[in-house]
C-alpha positions as CSV (number, residue, x, y, z in Angstrom):
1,X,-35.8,-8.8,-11.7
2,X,-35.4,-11.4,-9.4
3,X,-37.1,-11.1,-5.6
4,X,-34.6,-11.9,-2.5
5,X,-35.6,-14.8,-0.4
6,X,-36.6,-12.2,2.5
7,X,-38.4,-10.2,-0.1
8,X,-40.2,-13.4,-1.0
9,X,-40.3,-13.8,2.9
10,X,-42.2,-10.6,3.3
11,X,-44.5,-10.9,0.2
12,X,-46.1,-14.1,1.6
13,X,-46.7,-12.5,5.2
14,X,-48.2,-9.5,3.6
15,X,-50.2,-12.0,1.4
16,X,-51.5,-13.4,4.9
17,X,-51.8,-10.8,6.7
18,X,-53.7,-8.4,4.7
19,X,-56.2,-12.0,3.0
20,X,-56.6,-13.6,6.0
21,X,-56.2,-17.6,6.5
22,X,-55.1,-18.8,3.2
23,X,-54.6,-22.7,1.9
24,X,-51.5,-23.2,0.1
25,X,-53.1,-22.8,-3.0
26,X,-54.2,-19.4,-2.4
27,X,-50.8,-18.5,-1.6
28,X,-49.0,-19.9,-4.0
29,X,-51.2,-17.5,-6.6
30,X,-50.7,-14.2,-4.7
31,X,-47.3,-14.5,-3.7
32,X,-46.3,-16.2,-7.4
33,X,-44.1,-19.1,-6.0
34,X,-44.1,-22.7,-7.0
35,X,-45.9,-25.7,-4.4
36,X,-42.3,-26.8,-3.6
37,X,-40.8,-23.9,-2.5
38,X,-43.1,-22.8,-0.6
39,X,-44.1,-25.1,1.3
40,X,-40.5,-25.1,2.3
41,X,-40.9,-21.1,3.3
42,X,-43.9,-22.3,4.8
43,X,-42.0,-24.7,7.4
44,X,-39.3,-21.9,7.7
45,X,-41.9,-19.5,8.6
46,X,-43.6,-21.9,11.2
47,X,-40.3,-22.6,13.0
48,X,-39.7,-19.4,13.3
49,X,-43.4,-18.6,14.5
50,X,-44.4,-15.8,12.3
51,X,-47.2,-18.2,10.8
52,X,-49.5,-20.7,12.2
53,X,-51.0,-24.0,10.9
54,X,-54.7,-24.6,11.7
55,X,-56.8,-27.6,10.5
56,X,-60.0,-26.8,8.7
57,X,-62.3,-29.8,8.0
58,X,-61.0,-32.8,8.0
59,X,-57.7,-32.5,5.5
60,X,-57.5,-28.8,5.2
61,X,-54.4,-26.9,5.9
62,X,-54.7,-22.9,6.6
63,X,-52.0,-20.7,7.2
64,X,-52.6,-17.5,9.5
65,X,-49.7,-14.8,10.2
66,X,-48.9,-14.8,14.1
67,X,-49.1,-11.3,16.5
68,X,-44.9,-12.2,16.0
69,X,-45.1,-11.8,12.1
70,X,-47.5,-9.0,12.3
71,X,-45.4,-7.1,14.0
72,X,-42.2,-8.0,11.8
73,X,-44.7,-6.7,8.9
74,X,-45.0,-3.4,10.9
75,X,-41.8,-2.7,11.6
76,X,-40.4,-3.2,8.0
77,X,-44.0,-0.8,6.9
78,X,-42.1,1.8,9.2
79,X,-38.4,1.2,8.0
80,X,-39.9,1.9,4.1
81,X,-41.6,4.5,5.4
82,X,-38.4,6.3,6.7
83,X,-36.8,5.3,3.3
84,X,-39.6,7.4,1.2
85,X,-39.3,10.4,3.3
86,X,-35.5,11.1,2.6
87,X,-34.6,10.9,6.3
88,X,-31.8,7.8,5.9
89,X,-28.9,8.7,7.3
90,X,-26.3,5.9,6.5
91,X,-23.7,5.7,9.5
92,X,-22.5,2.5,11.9
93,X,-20.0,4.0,14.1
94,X,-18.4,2.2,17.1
95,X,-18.3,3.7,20.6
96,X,-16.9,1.3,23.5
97,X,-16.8,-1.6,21.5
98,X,-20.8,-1.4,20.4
99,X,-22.3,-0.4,17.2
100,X,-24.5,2.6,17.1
101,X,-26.7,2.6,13.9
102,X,-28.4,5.1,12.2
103,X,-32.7,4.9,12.3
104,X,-33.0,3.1,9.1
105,X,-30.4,0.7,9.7
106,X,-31.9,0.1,13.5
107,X,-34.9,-1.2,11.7
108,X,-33.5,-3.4,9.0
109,X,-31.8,-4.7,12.0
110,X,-34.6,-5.3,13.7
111,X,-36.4,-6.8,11.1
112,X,-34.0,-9.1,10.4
113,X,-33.6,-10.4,13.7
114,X,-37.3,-11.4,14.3
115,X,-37.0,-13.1,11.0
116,X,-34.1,-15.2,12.0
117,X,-36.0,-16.3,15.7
């Protein structure tokens, strides 16, 4: 089965976050994605400053997961967690021209949006 880009999004801050600073290498075997791609996630990732480039040596390229990511990381940890327990109550309903979401949904949503920043 085939991994979505934002699960493929999540697997390599969860590679990062729970290894530490990882090269590129390293990455690409833990999070099983080709050099290419990922280093176009990578970039993605940057811009959108869940992960952070530091130099080691004089050619060395580390990737760390920023307090941003980690937090993304946390609240998708929660959202799962609220899936497993049976508690998802699927319901949008509009009051006054604003959507009111249910607690899973509120977290997808929120998840989503500090992915897109």
């Amino acid at each position: 089965m085939r991994r979505s880009k934002f699960e493929i999004k999540l697997d390599v801050l969860k590679a990062l976050a729970y290894n530490g600073p990882l090269r590129i290498t390293h990455i690409m075997y833990k999070t099983n994605l080709n050099c290419s791609y990922l280093k176009e996630l990578l970039e993605l990732l940057f811009q959108q400053n869940l992960v952070e480039r530091k130099k080691q040596r004089q050619r060395r390229t580390v990737y760390t997961i920023t307090e941003r990511g980690r937090s993304c990381l946390k609240h998708i940890r929660r959202l799962e967690t609220i899936m497993q327990m049976g508690t998802h109550k699927s319901f949008n309903f509009k009051i006054g021209g604003a959507y009111h979401f249910g607690k899973a949904e509120l977290w997808i949503w929120k998840a989503k949006r500090s992915l897109r920043k």
